[in-house]
mmCIF file of the N, C-alpha and C atoms, coordinates in Angstrom:
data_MODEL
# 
_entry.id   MODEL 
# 
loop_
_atom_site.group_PDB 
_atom_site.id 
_atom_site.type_symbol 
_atom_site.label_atom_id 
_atom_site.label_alt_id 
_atom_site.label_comp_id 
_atom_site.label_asym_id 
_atom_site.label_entity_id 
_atom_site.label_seq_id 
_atom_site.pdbx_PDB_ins_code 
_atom_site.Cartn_x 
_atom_site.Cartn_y 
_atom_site.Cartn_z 
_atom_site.occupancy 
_atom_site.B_iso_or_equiv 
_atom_site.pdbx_formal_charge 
_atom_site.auth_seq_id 
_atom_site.auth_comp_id 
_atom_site.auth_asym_id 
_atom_site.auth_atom_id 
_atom_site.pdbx_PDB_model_num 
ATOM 1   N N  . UNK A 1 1  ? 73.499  109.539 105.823 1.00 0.00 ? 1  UNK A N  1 
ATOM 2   C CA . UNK A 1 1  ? 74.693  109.339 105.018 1.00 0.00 ? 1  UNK A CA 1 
ATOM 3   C C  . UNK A 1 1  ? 75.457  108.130 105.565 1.00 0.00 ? 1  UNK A C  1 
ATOM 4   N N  . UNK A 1 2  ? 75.656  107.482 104.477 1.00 0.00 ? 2  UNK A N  1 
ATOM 5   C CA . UNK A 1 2  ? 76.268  106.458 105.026 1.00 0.00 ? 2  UNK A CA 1 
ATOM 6   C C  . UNK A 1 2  ? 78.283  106.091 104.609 1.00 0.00 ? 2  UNK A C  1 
ATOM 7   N N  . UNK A 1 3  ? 78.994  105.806 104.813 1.00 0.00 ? 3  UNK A N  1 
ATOM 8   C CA . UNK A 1 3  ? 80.421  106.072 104.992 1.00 0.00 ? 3  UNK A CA 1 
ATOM 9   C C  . UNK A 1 3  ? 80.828  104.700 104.275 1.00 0.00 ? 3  UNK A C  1 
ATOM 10  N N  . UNK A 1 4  ? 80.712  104.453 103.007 1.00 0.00 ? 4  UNK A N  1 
ATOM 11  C CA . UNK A 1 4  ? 81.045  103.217 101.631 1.00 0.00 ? 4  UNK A CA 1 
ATOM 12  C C  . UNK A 1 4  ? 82.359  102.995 101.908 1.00 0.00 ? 4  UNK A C  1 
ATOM 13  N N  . UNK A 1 5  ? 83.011  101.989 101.714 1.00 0.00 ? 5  UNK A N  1 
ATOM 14  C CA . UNK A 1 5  ? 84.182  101.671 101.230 1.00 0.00 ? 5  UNK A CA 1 
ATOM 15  C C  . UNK A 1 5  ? 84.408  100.532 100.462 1.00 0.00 ? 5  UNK A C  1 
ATOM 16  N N  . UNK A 1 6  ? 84.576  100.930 99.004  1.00 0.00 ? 6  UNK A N  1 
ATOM 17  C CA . UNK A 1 6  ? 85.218  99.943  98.429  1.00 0.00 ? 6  UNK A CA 1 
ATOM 18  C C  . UNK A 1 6  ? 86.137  99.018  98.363  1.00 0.00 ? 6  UNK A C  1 
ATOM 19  N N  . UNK A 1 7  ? 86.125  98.178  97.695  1.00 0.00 ? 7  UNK A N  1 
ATOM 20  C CA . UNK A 1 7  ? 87.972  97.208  98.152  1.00 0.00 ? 7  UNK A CA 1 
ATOM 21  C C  . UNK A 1 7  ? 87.645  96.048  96.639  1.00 0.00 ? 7  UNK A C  1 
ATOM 22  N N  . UNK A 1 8  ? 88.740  95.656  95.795  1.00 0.00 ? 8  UNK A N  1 
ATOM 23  C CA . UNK A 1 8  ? 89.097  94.611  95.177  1.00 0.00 ? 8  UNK A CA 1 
ATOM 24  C C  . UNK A 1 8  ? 90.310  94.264  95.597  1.00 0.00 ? 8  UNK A C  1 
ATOM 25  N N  . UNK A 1 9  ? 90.053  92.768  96.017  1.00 0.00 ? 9  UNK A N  1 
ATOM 26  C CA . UNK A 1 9  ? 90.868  91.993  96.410  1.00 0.00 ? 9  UNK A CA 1 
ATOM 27  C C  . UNK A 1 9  ? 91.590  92.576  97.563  1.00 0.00 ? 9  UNK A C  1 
ATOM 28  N N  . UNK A 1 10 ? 91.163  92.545  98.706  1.00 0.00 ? 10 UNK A N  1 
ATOM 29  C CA . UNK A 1 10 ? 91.526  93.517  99.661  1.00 0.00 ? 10 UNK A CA 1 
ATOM 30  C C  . UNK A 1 10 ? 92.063  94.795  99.672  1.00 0.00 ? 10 UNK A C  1 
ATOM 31  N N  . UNK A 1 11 ? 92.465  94.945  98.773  1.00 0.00 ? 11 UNK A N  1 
ATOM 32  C CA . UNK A 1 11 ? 92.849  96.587  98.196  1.00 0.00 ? 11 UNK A CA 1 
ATOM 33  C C  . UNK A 1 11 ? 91.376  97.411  98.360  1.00 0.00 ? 11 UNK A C  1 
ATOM 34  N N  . UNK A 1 12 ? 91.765  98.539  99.112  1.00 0.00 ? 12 UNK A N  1 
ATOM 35  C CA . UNK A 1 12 ? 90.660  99.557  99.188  1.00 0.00 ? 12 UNK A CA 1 
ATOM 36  C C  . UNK A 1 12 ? 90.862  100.663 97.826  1.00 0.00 ? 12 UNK A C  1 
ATOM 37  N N  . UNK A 1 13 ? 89.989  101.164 97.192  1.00 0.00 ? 13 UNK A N  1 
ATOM 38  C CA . UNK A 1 13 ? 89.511  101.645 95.468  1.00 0.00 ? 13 UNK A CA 1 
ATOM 39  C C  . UNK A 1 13 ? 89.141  103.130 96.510  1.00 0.00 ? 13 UNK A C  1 
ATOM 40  N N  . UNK A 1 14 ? 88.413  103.102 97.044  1.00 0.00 ? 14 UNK A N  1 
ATOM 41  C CA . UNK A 1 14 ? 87.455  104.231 97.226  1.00 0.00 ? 14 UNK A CA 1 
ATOM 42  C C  . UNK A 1 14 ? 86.797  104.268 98.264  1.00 0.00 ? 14 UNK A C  1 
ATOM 43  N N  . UNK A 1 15 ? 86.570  105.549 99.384  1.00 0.00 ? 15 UNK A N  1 
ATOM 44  C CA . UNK A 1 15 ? 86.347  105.736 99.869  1.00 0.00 ? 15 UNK A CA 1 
ATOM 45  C C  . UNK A 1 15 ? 84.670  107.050 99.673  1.00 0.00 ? 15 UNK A C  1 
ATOM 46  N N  . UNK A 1 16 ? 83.756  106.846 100.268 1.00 0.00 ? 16 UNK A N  1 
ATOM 47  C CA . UNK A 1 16 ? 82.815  107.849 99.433  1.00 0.00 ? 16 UNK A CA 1 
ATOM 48  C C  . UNK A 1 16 ? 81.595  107.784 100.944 1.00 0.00 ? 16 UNK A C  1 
ATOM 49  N N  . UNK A 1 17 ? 81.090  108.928 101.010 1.00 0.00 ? 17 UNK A N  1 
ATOM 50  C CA . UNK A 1 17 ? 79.496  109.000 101.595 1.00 0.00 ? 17 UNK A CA 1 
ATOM 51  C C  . UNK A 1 17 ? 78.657  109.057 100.869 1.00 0.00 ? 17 UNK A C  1 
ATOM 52  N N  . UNK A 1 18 ? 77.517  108.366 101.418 1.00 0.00 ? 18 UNK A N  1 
ATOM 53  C CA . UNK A 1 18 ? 76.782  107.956 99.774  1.00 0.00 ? 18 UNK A CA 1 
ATOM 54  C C  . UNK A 1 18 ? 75.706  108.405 100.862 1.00 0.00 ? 18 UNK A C  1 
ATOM 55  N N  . UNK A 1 19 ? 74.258  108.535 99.743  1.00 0.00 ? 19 UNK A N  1 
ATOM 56  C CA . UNK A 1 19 ? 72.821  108.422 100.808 1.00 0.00 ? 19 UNK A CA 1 
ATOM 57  C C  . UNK A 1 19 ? 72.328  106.676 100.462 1.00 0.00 ? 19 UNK A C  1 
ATOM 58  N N  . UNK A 1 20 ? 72.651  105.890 99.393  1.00 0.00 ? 20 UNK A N  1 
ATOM 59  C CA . UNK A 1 20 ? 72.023  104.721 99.490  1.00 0.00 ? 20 UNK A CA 1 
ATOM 60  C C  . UNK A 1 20 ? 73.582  104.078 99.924  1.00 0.00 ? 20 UNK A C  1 
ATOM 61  N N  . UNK A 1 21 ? 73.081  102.901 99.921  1.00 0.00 ? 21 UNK A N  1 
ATOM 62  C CA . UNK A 1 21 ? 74.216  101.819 99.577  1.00 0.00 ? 21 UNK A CA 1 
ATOM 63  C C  . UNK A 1 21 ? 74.163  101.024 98.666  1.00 0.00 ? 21 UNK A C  1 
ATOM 64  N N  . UNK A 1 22 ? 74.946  100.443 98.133  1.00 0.00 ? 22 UNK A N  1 
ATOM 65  C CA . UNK A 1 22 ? 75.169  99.463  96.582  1.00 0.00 ? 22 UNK A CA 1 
ATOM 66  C C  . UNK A 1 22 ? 74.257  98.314  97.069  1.00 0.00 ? 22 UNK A C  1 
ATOM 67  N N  . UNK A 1 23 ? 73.750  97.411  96.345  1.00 0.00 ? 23 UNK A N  1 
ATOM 68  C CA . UNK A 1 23 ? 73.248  95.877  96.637  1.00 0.00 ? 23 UNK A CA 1 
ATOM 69  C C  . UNK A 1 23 ? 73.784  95.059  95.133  1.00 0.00 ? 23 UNK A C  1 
ATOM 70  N N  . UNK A 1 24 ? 73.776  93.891  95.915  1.00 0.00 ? 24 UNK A N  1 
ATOM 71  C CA . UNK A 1 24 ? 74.833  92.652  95.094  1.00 0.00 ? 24 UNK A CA 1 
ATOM 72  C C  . UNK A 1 24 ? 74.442  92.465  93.940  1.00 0.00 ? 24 UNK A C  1 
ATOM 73  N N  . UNK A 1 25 ? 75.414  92.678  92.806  1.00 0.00 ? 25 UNK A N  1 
ATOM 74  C CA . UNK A 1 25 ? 75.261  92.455  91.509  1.00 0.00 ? 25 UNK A CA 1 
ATOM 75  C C  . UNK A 1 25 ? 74.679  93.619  91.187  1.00 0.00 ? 25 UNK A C  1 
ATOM 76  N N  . UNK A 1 26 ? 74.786  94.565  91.488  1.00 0.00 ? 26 UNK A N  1 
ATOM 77  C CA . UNK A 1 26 ? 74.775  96.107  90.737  1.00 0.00 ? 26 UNK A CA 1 
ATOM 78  C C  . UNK A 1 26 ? 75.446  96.538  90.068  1.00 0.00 ? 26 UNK A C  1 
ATOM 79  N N  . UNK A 1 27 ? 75.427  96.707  88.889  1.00 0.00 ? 27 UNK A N  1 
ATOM 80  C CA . UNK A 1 27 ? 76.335  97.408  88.055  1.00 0.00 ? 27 UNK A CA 1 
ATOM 81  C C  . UNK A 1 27 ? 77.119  98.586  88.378  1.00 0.00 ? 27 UNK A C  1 
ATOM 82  N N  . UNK A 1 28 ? 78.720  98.849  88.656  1.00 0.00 ? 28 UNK A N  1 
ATOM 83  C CA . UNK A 1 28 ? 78.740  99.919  89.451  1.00 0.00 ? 28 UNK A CA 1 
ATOM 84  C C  . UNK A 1 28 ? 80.371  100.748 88.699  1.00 0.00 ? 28 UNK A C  1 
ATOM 85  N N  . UNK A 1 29 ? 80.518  101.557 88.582  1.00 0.00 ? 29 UNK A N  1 
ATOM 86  C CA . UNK A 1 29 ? 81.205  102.785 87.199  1.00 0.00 ? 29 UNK A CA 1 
ATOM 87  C C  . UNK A 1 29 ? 82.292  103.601 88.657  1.00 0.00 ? 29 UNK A C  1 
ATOM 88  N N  . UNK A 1 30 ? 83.510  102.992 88.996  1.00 0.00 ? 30 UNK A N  1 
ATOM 89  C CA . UNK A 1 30 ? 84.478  103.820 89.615  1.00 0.00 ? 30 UNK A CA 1 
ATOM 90  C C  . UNK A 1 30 ? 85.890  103.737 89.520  1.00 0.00 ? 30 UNK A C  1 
ATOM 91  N N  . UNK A 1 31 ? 85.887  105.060 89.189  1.00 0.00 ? 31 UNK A N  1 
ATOM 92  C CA . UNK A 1 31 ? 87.563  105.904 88.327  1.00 0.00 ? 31 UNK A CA 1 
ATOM 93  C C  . UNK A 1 31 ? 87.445  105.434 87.263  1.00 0.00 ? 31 UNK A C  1 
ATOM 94  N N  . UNK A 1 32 ? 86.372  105.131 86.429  1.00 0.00 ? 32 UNK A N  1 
ATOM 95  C CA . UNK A 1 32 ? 86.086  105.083 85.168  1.00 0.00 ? 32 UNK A CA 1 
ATOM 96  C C  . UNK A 1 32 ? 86.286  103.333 84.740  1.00 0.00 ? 32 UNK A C  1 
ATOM 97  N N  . UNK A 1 33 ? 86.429  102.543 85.769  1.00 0.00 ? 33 UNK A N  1 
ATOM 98  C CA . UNK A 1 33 ? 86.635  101.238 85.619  1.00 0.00 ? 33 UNK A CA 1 
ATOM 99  C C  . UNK A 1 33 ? 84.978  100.480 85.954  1.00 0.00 ? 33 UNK A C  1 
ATOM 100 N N  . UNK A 1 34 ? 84.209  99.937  85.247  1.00 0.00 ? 34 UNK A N  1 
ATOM 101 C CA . UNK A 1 34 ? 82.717  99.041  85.044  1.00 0.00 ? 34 UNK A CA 1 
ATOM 102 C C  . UNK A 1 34 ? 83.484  97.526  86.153  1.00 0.00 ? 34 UNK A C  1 
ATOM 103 N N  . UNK A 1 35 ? 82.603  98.026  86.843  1.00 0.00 ? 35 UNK A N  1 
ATOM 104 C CA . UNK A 1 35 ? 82.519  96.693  87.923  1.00 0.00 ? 35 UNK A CA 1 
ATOM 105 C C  . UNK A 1 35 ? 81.473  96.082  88.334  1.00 0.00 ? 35 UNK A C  1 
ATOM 106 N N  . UNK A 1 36 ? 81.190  94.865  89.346  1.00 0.00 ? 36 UNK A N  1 
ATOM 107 C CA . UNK A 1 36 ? 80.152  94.526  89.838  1.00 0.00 ? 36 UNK A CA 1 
ATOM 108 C C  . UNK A 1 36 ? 80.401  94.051  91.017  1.00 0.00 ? 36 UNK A C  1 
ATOM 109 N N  . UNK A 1 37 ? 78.839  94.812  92.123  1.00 0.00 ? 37 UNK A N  1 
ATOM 110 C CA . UNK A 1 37 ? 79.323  94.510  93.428  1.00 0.00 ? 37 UNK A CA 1 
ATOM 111 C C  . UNK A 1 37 ? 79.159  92.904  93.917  1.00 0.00 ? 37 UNK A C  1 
ATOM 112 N N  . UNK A 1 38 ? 80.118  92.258  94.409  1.00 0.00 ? 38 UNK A N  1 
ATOM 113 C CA . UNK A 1 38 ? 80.129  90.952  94.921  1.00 0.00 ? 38 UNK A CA 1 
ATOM 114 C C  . UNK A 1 38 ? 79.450  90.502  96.101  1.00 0.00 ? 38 UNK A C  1 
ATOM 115 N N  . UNK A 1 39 ? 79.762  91.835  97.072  1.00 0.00 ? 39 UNK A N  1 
ATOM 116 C CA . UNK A 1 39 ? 79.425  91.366  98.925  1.00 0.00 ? 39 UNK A CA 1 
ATOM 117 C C  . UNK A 1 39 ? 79.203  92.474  99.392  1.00 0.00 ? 39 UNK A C  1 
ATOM 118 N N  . UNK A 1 40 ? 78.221  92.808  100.088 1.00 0.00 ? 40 UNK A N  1 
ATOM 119 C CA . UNK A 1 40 ? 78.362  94.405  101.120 1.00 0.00 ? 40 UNK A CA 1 
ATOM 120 C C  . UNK A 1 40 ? 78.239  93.607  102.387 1.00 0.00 ? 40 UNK A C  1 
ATOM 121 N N  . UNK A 1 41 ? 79.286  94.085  103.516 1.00 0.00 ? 41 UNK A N  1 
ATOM 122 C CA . UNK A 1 41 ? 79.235  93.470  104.675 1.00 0.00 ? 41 UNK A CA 1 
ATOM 123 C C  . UNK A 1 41 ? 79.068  94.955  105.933 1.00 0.00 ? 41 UNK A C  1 
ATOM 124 N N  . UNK A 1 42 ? 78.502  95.302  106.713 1.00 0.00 ? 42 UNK A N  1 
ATOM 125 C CA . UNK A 1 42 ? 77.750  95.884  106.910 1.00 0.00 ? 42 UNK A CA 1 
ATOM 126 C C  . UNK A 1 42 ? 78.743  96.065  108.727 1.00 0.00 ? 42 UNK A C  1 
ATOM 127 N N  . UNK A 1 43 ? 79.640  96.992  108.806 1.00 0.00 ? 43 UNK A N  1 
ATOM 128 C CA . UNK A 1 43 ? 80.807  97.080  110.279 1.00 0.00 ? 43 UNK A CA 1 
ATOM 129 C C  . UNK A 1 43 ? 80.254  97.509  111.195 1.00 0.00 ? 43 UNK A C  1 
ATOM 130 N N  . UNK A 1 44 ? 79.712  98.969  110.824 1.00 0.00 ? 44 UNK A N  1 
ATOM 131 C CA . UNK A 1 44 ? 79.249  99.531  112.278 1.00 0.00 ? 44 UNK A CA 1 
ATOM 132 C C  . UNK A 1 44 ? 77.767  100.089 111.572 1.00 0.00 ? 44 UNK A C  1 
ATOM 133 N N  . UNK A 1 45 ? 76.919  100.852 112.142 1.00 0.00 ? 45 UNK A N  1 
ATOM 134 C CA . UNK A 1 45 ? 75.802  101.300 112.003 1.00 0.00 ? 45 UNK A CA 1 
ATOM 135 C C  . UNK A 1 45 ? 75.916  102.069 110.909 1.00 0.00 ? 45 UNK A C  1 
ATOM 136 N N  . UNK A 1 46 ? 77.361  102.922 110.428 1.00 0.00 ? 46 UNK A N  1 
ATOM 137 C CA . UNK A 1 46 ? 76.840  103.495 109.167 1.00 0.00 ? 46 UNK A CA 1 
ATOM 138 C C  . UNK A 1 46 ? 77.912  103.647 108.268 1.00 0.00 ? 46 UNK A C  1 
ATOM 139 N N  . UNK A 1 47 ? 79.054  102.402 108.675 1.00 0.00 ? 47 UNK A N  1 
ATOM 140 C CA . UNK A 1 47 ? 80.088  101.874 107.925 1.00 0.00 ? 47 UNK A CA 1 
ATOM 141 C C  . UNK A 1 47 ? 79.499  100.708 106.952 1.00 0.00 ? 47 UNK A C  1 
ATOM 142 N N  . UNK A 1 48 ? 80.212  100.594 106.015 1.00 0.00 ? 48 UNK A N  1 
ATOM 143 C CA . UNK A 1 48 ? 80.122  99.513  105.131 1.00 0.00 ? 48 UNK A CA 1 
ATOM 144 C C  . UNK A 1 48 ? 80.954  99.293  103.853 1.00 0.00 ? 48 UNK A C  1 
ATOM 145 N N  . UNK A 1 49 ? 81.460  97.763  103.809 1.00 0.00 ? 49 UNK A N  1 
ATOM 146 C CA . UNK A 1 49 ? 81.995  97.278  102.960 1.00 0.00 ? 49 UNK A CA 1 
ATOM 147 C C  . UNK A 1 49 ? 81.990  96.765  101.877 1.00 0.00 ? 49 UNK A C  1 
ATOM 148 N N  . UNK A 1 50 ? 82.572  97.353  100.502 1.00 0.00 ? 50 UNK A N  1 
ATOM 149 C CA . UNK A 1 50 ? 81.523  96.706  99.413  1.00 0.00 ? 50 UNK A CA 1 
ATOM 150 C C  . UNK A 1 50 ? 83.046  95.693  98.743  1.00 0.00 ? 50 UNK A C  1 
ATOM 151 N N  . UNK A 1 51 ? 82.598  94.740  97.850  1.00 0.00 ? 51 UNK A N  1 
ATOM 152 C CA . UNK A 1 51 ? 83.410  94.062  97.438  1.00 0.00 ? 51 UNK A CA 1 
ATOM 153 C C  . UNK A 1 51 ? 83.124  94.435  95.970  1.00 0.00 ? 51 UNK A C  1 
ATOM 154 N N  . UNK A 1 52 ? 83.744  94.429  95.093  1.00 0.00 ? 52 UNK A N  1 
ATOM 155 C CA . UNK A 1 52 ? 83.529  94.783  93.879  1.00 0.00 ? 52 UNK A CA 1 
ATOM 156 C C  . UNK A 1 52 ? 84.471  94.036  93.087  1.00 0.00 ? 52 UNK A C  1 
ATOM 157 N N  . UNK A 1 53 ? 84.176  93.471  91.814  1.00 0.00 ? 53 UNK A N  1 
ATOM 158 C CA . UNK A 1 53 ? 84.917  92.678  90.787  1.00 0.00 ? 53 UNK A CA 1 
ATOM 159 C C  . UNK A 1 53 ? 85.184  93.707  89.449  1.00 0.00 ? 53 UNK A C  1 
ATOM 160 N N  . UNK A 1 54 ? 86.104  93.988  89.072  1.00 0.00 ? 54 UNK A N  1 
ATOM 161 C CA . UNK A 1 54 ? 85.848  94.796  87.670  1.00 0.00 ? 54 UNK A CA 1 
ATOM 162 C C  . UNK A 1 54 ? 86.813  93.909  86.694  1.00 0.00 ? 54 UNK A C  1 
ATOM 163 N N  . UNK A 1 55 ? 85.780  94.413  85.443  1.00 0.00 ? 55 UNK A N  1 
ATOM 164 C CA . UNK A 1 55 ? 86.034  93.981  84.306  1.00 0.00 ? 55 UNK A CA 1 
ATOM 165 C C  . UNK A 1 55 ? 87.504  93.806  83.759  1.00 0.00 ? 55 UNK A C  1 
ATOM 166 N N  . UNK A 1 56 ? 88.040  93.084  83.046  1.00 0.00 ? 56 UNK A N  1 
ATOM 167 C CA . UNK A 1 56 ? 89.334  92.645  83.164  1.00 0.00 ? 56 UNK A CA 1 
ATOM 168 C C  . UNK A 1 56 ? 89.454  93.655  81.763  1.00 0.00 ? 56 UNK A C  1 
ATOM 169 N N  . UNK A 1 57 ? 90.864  94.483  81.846  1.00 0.00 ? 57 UNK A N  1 
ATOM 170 C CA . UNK A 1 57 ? 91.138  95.826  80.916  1.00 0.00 ? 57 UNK A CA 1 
ATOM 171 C C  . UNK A 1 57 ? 92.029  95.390  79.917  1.00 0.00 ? 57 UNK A C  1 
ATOM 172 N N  . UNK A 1 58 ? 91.769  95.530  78.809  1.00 0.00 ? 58 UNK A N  1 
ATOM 173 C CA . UNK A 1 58 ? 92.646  94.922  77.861  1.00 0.00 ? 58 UNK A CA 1 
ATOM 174 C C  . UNK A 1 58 ? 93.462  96.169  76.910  1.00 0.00 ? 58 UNK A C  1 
ATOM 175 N N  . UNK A 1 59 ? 94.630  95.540  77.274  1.00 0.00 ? 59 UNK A N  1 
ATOM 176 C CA . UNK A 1 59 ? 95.728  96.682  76.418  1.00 0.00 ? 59 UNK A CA 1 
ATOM 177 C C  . UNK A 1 59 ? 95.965  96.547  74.704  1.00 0.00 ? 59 UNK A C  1 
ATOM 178 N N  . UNK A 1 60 ? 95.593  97.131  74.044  1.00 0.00 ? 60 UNK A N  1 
ATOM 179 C CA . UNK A 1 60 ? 95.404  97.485  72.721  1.00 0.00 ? 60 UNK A CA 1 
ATOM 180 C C  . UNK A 1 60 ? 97.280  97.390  72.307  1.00 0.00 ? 60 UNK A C  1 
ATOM 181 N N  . UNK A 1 61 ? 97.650  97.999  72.662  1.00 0.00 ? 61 UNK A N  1 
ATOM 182 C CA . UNK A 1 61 ? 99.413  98.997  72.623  1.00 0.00 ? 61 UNK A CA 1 
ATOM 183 C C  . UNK A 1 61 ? 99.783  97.990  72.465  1.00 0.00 ? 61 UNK A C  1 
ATOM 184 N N  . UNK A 1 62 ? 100.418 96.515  73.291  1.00 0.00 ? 62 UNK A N  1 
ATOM 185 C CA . UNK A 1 62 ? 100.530 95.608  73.448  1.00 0.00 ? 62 UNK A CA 1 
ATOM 186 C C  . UNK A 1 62 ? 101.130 95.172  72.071  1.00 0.00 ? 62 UNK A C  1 
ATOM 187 N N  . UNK A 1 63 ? 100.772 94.574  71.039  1.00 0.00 ? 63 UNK A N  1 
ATOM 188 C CA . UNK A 1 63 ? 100.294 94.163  69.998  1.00 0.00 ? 63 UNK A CA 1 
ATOM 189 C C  . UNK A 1 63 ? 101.114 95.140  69.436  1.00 0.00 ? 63 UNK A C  1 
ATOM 190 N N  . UNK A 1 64 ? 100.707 96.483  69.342  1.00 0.00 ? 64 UNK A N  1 
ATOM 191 C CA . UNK A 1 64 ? 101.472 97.410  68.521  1.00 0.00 ? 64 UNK A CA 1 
ATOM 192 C C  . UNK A 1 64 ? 102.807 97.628  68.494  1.00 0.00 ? 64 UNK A C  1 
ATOM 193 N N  . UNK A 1 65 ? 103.060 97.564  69.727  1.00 0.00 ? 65 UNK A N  1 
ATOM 194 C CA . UNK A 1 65 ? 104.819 97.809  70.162  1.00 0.00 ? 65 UNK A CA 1 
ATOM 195 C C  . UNK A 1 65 ? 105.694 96.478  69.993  1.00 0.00 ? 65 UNK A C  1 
ATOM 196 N N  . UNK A 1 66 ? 104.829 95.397  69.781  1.00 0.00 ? 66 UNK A N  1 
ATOM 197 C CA . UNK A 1 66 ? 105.548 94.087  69.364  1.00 0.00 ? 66 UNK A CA 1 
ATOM 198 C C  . UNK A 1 66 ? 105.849 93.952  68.036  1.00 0.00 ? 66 UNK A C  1 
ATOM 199 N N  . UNK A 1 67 ? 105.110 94.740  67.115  1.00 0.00 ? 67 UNK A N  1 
ATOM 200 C CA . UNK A 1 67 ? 105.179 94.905  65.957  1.00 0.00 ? 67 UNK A CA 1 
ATOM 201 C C  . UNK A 1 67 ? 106.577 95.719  65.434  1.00 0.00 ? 67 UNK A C  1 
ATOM 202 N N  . UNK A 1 68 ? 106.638 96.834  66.317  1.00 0.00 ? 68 UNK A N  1 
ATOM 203 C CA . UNK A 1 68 ? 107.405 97.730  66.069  1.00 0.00 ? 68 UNK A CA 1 
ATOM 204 C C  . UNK A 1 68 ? 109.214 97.514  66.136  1.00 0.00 ? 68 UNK A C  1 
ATOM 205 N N  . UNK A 1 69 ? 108.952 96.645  67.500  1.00 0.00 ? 69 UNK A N  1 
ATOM 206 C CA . UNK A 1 69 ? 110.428 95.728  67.892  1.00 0.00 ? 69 UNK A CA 1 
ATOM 207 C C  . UNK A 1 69 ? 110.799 95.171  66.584  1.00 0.00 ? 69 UNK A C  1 
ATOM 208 N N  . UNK A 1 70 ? 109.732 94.647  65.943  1.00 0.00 ? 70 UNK A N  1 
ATOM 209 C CA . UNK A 1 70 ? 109.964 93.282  64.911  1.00 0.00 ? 70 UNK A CA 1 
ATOM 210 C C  . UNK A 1 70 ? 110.997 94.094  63.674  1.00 0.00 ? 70 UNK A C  1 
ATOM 211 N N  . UNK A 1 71 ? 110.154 95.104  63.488  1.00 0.00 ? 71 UNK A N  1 
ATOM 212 C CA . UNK A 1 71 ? 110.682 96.530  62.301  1.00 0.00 ? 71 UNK A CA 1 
ATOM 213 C C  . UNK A 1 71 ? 112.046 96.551  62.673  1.00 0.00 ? 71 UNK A C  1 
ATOM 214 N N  . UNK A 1 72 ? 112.196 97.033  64.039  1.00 0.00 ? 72 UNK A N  1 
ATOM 215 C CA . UNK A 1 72 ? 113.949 97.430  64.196  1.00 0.00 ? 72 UNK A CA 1 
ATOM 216 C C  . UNK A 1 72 ? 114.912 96.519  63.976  1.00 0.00 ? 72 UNK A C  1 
ATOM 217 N N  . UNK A 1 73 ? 114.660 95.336  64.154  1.00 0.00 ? 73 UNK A N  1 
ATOM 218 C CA . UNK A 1 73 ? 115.536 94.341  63.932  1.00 0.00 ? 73 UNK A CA 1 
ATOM 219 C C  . UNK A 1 73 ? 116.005 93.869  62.537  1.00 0.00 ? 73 UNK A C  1 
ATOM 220 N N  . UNK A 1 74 ? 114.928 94.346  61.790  1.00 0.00 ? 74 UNK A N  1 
ATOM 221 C CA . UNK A 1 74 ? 115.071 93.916  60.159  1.00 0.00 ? 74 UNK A CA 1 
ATOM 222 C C  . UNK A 1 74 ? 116.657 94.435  59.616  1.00 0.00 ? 74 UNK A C  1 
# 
């Protein structure tokens, strides 16, 4: 077992014991956010660091509630 830790942008995501470890450019699904691993850097014998990029989340609502402002003002 090995002792994972995630991080975007130095922010740590997740902490997990895994039996494999991730390798670079793996497609990888955590707290429901689609990412991809960047870097695994490798601390102690059964520590390790993964770097992960996730997909940039786009707010729908946004758009809607600008609409809605527009209504009240009429």
């Amino acid at each position: 077992m090995y002792a994972i830790h995630f991080f975007e942008n130095k922010v740590k995501v997740l902490n997990q014991a895994l039996r494999s470890i991730p390798s670079v450019d793996e497609d990888i699904k955590i707290k429901g956010r689609k990412g991809k691993v960047i870097n695994v850097e490798q601390i102690e014998e059964t520590l390790f660091h993964v770097y992960v990029e996730f997909e940039k989340l786009v707010d729908k609502n946004k758009a809607a509630t600008k609409e809605l402002g527009r209504k009240k003002k009429r």
